[in-house]
ZAMARGU-4260 file (C-alpha; in steps of 0.2 Angstrom, whole numbers, plus 5000, padded with zeros to 4 digits):
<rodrens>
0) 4867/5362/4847 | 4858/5370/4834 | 4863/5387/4837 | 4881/5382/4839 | 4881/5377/4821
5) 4872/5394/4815 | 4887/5405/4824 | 4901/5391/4814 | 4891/5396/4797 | 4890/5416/4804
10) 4910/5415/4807 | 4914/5405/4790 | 4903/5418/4780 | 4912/5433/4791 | 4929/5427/4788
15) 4925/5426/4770 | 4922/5443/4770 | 4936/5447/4780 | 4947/5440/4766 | 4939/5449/4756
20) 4942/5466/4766 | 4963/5459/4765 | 4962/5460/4748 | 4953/5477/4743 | 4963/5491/4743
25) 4947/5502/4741 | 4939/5499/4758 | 4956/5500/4768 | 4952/5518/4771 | 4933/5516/4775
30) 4933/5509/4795 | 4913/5505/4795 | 4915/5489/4783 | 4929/5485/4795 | 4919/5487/4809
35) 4904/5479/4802 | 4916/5461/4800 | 4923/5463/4819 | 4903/5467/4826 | 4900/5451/4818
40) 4916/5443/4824 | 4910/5449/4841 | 4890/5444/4840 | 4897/5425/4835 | 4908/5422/4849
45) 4925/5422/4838 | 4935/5431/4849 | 4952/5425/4842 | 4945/5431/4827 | 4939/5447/4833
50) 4955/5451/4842 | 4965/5447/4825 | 4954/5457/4813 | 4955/5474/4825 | 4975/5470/4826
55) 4971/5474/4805 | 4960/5490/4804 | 4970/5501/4797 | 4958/5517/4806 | 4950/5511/4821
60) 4937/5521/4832 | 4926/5521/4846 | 4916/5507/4837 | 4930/5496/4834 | 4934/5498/4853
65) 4915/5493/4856 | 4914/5481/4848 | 4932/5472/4855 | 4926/5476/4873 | 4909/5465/4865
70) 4917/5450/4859 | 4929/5450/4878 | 4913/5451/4889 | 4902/5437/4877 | 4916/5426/4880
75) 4915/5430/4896 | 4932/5436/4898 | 4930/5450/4906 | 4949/5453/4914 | 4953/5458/4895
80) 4938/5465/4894 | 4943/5478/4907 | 4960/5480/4900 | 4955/5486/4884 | 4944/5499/4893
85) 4959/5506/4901 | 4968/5505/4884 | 4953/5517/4880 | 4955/5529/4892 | 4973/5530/4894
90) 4973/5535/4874 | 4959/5548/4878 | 4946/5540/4866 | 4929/5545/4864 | 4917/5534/4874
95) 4896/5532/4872 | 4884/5524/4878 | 4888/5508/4871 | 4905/5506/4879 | 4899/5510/4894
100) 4884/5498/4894 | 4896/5479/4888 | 4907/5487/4902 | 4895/5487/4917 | 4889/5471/4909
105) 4903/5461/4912 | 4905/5470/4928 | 4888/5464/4932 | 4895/5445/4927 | 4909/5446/4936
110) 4901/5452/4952 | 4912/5465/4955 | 4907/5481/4965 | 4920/5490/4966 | 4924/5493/4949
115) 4904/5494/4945 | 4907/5510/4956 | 4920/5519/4948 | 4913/5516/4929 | 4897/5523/4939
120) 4908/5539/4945 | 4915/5539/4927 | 4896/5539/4917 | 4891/5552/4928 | 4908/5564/4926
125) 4907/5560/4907 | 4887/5564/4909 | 4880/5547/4903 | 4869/5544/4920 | 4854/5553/4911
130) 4856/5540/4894 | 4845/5529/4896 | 4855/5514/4889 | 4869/5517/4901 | 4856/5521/4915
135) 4848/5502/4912 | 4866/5496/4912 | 4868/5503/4927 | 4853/5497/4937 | 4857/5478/4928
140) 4875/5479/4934 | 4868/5484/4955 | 4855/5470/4953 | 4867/5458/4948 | 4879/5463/4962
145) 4865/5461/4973 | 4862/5478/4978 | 4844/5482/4973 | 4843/5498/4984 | 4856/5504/4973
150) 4848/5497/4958 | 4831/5506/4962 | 4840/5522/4966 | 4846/5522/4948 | 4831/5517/4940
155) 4823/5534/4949 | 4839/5546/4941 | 4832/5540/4924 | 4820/5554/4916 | 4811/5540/4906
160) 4816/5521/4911 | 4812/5509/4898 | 4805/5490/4900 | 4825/5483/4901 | 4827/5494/4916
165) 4812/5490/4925 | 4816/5471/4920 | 4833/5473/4930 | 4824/5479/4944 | 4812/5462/4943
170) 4827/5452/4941 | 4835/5458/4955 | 4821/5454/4966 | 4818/5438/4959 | 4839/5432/4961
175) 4835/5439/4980 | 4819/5428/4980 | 4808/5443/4987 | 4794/5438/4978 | 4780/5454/4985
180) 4792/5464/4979 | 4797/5458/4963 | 4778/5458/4958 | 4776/5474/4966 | 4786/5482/4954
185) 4779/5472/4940 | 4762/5481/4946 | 4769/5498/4947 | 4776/5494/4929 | 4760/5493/4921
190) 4753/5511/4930 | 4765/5517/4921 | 4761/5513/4904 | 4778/5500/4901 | 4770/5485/4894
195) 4777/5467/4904 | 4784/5457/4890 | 4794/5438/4892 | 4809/5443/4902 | 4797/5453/4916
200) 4788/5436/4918 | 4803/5425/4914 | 4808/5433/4930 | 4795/5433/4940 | 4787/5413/4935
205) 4805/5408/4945 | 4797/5414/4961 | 4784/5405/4963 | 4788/5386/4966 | 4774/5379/4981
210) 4757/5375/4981 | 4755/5391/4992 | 4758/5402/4979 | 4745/5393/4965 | 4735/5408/4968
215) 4748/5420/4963 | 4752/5408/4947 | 4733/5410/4940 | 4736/5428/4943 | 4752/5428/4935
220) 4745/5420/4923 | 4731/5432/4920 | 4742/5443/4916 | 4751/5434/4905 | 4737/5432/4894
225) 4730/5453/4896 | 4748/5459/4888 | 4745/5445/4873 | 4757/5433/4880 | 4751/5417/4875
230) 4759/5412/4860 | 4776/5418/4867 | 4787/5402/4870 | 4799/5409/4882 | 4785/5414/4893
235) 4777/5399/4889 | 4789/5388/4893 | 4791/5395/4910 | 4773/5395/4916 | 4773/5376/4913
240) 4788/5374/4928 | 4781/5387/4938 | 4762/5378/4936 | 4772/5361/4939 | 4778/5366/4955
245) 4763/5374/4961 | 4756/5357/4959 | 4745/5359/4945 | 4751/5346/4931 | 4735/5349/4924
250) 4738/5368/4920 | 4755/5363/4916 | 4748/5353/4901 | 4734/5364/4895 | 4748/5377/4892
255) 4759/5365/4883 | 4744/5358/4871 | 4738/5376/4869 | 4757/5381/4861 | 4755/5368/4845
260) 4766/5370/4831 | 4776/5384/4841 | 4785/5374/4854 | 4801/5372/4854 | 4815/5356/4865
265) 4814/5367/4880 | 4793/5366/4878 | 4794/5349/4877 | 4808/5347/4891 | 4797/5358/4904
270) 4783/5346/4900 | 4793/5331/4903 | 4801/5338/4918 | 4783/5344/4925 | 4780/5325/4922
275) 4796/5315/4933 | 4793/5328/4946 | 4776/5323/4949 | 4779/5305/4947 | 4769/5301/4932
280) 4780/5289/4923 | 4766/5286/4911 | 4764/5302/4905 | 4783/5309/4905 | 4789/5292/4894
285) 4772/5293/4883 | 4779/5311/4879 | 4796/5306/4876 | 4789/5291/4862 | 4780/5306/4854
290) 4794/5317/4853 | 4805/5301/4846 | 4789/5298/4834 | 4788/5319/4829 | 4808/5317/4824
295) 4814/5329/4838 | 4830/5327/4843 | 4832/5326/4863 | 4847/5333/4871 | 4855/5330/4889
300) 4839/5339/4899 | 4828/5328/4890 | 4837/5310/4893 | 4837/5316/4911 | 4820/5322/4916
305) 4814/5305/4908 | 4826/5295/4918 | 4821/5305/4933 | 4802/5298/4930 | 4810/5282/4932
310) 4813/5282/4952 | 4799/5274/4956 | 4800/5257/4962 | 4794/5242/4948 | 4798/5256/4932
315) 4817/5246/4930 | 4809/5240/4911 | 4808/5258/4907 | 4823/5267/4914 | 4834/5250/4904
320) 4826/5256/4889 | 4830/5274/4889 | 4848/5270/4895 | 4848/5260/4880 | 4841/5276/4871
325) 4853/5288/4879 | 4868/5274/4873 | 4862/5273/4854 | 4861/5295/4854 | 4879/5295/4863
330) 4872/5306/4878 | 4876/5288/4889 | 4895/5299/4893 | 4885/5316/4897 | 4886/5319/4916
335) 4869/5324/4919 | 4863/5308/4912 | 4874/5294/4921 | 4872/5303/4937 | 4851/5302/4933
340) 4854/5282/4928 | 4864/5279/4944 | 4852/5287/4957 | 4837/5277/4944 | 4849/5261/4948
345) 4848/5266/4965 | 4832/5266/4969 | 4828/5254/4985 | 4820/5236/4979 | 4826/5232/4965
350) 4834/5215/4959 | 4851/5218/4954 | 4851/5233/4949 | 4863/5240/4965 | 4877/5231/4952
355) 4872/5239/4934 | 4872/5259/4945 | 4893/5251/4949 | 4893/5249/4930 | 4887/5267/4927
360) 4899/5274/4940 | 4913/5266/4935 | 4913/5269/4917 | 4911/5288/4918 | 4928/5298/4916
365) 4921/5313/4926 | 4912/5311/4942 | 4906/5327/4952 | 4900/5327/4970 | 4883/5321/4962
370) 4889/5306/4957 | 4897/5300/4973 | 4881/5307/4983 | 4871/5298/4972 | 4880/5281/4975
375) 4882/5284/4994 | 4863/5287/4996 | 4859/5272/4987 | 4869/5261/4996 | 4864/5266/5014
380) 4843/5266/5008 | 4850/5249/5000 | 4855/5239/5014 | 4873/5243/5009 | 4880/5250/5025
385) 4898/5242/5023 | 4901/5247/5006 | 4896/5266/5009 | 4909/5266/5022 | 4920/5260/5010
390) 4915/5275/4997 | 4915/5289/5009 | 4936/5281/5016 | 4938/5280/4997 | 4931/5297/4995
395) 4942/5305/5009 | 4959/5295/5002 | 4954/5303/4985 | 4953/5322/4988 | 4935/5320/4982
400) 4923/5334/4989 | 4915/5329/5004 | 4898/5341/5007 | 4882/5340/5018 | 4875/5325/5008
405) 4888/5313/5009 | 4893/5316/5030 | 4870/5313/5028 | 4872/5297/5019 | 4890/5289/5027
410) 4880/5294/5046 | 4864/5283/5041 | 4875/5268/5036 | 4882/5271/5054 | 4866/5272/5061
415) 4861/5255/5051 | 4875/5247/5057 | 4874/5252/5075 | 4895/5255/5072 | 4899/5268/5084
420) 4915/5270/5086 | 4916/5273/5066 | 4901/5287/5067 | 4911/5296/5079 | 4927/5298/5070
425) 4914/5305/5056 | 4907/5317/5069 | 4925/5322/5073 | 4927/5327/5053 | 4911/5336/5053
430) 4917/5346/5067 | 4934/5350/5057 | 4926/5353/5040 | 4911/5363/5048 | 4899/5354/5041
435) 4891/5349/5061 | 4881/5366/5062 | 4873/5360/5046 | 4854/5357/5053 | 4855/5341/5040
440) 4870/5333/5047 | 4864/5338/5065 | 4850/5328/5060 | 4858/5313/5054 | 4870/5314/5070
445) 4857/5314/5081 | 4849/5297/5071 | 4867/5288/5073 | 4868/5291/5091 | 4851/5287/5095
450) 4851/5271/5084 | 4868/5269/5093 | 4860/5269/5110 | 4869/5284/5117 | 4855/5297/5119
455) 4865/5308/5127 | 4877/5309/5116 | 4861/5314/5104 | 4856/5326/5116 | 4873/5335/5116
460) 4872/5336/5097 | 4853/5344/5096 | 4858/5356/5107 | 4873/5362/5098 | 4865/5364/5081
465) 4856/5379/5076 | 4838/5375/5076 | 4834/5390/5066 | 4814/5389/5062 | 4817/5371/5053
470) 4809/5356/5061 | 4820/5347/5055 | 4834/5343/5070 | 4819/5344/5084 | 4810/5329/5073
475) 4826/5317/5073 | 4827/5322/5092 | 4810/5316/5096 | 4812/5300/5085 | 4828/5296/5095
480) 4817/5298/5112 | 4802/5287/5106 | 4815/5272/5100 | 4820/5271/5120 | 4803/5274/5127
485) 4806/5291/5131 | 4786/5298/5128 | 4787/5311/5142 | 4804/5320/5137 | 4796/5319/5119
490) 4780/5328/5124 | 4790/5341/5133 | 4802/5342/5118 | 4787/5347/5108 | 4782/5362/5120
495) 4799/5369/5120 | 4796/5367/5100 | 4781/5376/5101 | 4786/5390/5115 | 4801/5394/5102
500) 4789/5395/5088 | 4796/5382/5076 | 4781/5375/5067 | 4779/5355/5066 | 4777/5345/5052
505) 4768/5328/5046 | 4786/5319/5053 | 4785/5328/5069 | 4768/5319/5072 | 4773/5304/5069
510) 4786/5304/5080 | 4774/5310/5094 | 4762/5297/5092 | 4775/5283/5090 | 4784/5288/5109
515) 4766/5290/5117 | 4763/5271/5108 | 4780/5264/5116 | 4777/5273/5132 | 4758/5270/5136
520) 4753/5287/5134 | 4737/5283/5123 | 4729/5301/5129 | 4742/5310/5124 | 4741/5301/5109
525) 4725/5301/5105 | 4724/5319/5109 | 4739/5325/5096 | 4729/5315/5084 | 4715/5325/5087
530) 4722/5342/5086 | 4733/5340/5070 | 4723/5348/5059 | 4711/5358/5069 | 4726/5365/5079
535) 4742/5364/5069 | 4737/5363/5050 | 4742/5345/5046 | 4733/5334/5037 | 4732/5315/5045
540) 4740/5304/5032 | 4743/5285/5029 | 4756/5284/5043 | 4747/5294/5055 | 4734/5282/5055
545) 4746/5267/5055 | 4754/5277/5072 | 4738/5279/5080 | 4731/5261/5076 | 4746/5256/5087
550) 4744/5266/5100 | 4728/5261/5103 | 4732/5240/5097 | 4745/5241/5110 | 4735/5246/5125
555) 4723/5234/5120 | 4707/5247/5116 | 4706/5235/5100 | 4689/5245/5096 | 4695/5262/5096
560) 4710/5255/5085 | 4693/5246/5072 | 4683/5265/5072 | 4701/5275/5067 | 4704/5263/5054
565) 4684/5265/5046 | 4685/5284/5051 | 4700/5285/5036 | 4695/5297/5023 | 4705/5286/5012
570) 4708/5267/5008 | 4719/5259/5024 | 4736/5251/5015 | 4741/5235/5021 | 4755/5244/5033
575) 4737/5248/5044 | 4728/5232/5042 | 4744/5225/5048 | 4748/5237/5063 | 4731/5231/5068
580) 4735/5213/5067 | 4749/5216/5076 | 4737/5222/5091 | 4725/5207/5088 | 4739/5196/5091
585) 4748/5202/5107 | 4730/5203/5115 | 4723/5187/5106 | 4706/5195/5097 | 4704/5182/5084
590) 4686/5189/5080 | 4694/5207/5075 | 4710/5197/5067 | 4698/5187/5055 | 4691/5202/5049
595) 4709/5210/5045 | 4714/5194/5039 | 4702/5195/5024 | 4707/5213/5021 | 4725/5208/5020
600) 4720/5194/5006 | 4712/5205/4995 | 4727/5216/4996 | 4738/5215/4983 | 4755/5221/4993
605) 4751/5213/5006 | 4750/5195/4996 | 4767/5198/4991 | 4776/5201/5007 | 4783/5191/5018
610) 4780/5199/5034 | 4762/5199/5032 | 4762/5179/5031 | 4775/5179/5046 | 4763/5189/5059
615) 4746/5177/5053 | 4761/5162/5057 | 4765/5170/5074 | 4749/5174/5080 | 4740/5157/5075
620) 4755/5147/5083 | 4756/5159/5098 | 4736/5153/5100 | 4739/5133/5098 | 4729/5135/5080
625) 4742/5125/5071 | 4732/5119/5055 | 4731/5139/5052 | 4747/5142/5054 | 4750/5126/5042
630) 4738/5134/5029 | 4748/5151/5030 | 4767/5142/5029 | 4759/5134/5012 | 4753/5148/5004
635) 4770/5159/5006 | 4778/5146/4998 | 4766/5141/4984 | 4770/5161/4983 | 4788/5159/4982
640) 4790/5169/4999 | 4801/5166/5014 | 4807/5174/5028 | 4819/5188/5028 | 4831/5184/5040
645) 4838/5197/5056 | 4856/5202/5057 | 4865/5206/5071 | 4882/5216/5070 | 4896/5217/5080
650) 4909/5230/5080 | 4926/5227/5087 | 4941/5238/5084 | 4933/5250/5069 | 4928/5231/5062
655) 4910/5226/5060 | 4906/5208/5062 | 4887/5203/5055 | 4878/5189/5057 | 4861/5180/5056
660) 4852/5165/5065 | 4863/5150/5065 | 4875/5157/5050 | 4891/5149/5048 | 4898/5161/5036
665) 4908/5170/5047 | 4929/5166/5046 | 4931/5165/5064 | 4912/5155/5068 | 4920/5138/5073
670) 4927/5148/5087 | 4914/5158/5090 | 4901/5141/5091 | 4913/5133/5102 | 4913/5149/5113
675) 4895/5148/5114 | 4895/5130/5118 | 4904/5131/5132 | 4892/5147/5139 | 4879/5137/5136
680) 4887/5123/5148 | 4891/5134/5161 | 4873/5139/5161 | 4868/5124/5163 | 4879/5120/5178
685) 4874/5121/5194 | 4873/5142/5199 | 4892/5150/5203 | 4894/5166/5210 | 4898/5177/5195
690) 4918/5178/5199 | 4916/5160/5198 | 4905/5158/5183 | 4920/5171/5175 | 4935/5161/5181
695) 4929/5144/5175 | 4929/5151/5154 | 4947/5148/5147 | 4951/5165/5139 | 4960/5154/5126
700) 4945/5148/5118 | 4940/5165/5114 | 4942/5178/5098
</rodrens>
């Protein structure tokens, strides 16, 4: 914003001189005051301007051309751009250095290979390839086209490369993501005496983005401070994402206290990024009060990194306040920041606020695909199955872009909603669009037909999709096994995973453990639990526990379940003490369920929810203990809890038909209770053969 206001006050003062230049008859013969208005013209971005002041010069040369072909490729139109360089050619002007080097950069923008070669052919006829301006030109433009063999050949034809041609090699390797060689060359830079400055480690900070490569960071980092790094901000500003996503906030935050007075919004925005993706509400809108309180204006990255620290569930009070914020700044229009608010509206358990993400959506004048992924996702984790469907159908009927993400979202309402026939008509569009090889979609296809109860159809689809070395289509695959008791075929499913060399992840565990729990397999179980770190590299977490405590609950080896849960090297949730209680109660061990119970009270998210109150209910009344189960009924509703109640669905002719225990809310459920009355009757009549039993029901009294 603020540079956009310094190249308005360049072009006014520049078109002052310009009149100037109209009205003096003395410098109509001199071209380097002309010249000096149109590199200005160009440097500013005014290419009308540019374009009409070199209609005006009354002697142009090379410069003037140079600095048209400028002003083209920083607007970035480089068709023009080309054209004048013909122009040049076909008059048999002089050309330098400089025309070649904004030619091969706009070549280099436009991505275009074929023309980088013959203005290559050309420096090297016109005996440019040796200058090292054009030779750095030339190695940017290869690297930007993607051909760094190419650009490290031209790199070596330079008698004395200087840091920009080195930097192009870096960046090259860094847009290919090939991060051993990127630093490779950086290394190779300093043995030759050419000092690394921001845009070598602008580069080379992108590449490192997991916790694996935390060790290369330091390094990196180490560097950064040997060549007297520190107090640059661009460099700066980059190490703070790179330390972020190598999961160290903390180093993020040293760097960004270290910069003081020279930070500038894109310090502050890495910072508050660092923050939301981490999760640290706390700290990401604590540093958006202080920039609020230090008078620094936020712009769109700012309004969305500290909406995006909002997702977590309960921060509503805070994500209302910046909306409320972003409304008072006018940045409520900006896309970035509505399509943040409506995936921070989104978020699953939340009161109401499925309806103020609808407000969001509907009041923006431009939506991307982000914006209706972002409301398909959010209604499928919401519960909102029916009115996903609805968005995707609205989606097709719209011409909107359908990609990876919504086919994900649409399949999962499917899946919740056990429609088939609709899921398939979806699979038929994936096919068409070729979005079914997609290892994602595979994934979610697999989940729909599995939740579907068609395994086989389930089947069909994992062994069509390219597995690649993701874990990603085997996982869904084995979940879809274990939901119909299918431990075995899980456990082989794993060893053709392994044999094909396709590492497993913490999901894939949990999938494992779950089938050997609904199958019996507690060995197998138990064994997988043993081996996932030792064997594999994966650490047990939370829901590994939870999976082995049912393993072992259901098989009744009640004390094996009791030694996992004190053998965590963390604090149980209530999801474990549940799971266990869960085991007491099928095998009726109301010594062990006392001690869980009193675990479960002193848990705070266990006090408030329902389903822990429904299974102490259940497993008193299933043991005659009716005063207990009294007490329990009380306290969920001095609590203000209730049950949440099951629902069915039915789909019939592409319709889906819901309900719940004894609802009456549907349109057609006098004729559907007078249908089950008389089932019930025949029942109870004396036993008919089933022809009989068949014959006897009036197909009138049907839907």
């Amino acid at each position: 914003m603020h540079s956009s206001r310094r190249l308005r006050a360049a072009l006014r003062t520049e078109a002052k001189t310009h009149a100037r230049l109209l009205k003096s008859g003395d410098a109509a013969v001199d071209p380097c005051t002309w010249n000096k208005v149109l590199a200005s013209y160009s440097k500013s971005g005014g290419l009308a301007e540019a374009c009409k002041l070199f209609d005006e010069i009354p002697l142009r040369d090379t410069v003037s051309w140079n600095s048209l072909i400028a002003a083209h490729v920083l607007s970035q139109a480089h068709r023009r751009a080309w054209s004048v360089f013909r122009t040049m050619l076909s008059e048999g002007l002089s050309l330098d250095q400089h025309t070649f080097g904004s030619v091969l950069k706009s070549v280099g923008g436009a991505a275009r290979l074929d023309l980088g070669g013959q203005v290559h052919a050309l420096i090297v006829k016109s005996s440019f390839d040796r200058n090292v301006f054009s030779g750095s030109a030339l190695v940017d433009m290869y690297a930007k086209c993607g051909r760094i063999r190419e650009a490290v050949m031209a790199l070596e034809l330079m008698p004395e490369p200087n840091v920009v041609s080195w930097n192009a090699v870096v960046a090259g390797y860094a847009r290919a993501g090939d991060a051993e060689a990127a630093f490779r060359v950086s290394c190779r830079m300093e043995r030759e005496g050419v000092m690394l400055d921001e845009a070598t480690f602008a580069s080379l900070l992108t590449l490192l983005h997991g916790t694996a490569d935390y060790g290369l960071m330091s390094q990196a980092h180490a560097k950064i401070v040997k060549c007297g790094r520190t107090a640059d901000t661009i460099v700066c500003n980059a190490a703070i994402t790179a330390y972020s996503q190598c999961g160290s906030v903390a180093d993020s935050r040293k760097i960004f206290d270290r910069l003081d007075r020279v930070k500038d919004l894109v310090t502050w925005n890495s910072m508050l990024a660092a923050y939301a993706c981490h999760g640290l509400t706390a700290a990401a809108i604590e540093l958006f009060a202080r920039m609020q309180k230090l008078g620094i204006d936020p712009d769109v990255y700012t309004f969305t990194s500290a909406i995006s620290a909002c997702f977590d569930h309960g921060q509503g009070g805070n994500g209302r306040a910046l909306h409320a914020v972003a409304v008072k700044m006018g940045y409520d229009d900006a896309l970035p920041v509505c399509n943040a608010l409506i995936a921070m509206y989104m978020r699953p358990g939340e009161d109401g606020a499925v309806d103020d993400a609808w407000r969001c959506f509907r009041s923006m004048e431009l939506k991307d695909s982000v914006s209706w992924n972002s409301m398909l996702t959010g209604l499928s984790q919401n519960g909102s199955g029916e009115a996903a469907a609805k968005l995707f159908a609205h989606m097709l009927s719209g011409h909107v872009e359908i990609d990876q993400y919504s086919f994900c979202a649409t399949l999962r309402s499917c899946a919740d909603l056990a429609v088939l026939q609709l899921g398939r008509q979806i699979h038929g569009l994936a096919l068409r669009s070729g979005f079914a090889a997609n290892e994602f979609v595979g994934s979610s296809l697999i989940h729909m037909y599995s939740k579907c109860g068609v395994l086989e159809d389930a089947r069909q689809v994992f062994d069509e999709t390219p597995h690649g070395s993701s874990s990603v289509t085997w996982n869904s695959m084995i979940f879809g096994l274990a939901q119909h008791g299918r431990g075995r075929t899980a456990l082989d499913l794993f060893t053709e995973m392994r044999e094909r060399e396709v590492s497993p992840d913490h999901i894939t565990f949990v999938g494992l453990i779950t089938a050997c729990s609904h199958t019996g397999l507690v060995e197998e179980g138990s064994r997988l639990l043993k081996l996932m770190q030792p064997a594999f590299g994966v650490p047990l977490r939370m829901e590994h526990y939870a999976c082995g405590v049912d393993l072992f609950g259901r098989a009744g080896r009640l004390d094996e379940a009791k030694k996992l849960v004190e053998s965590m090297p963390f604090e149980p949730d209530a999801m474990v003490w549940m799971t266990l209680l869960g085991g007491c109660r099928i095998h009726g061990d109301m010594a062990l369920a006392g001690h869980v119970t009193q675990h479960l009270r002193l848990s705070e998210e266990a006090e408030h929810h329902h389903s822990t109150y429904v299974l102490l209910s259940h497993m008193y009344s299933g043991l005659g203990l009716w005063a207990d189960r009294a007490m329990v009924q009380k306290a969920m509703r001095s609590r203000g809890l209730s049950k949440v109640p099951g629902w069915s669905w039915m789909e019939i002719t592409n319709e889906v038909h819901s309900f719940n225990a004894e609802d009456r809310s549907h349109p057609q459920s006098e004729d559907i209770y007078r249908m089950l009355e008389l089932l019930i009757e025949v029942m109870e009549m004396a036993p008919f053969s089933e022809i009989e039993v068949l014959d006897s029901i009036d197909p009138s009294c049907g839907f």
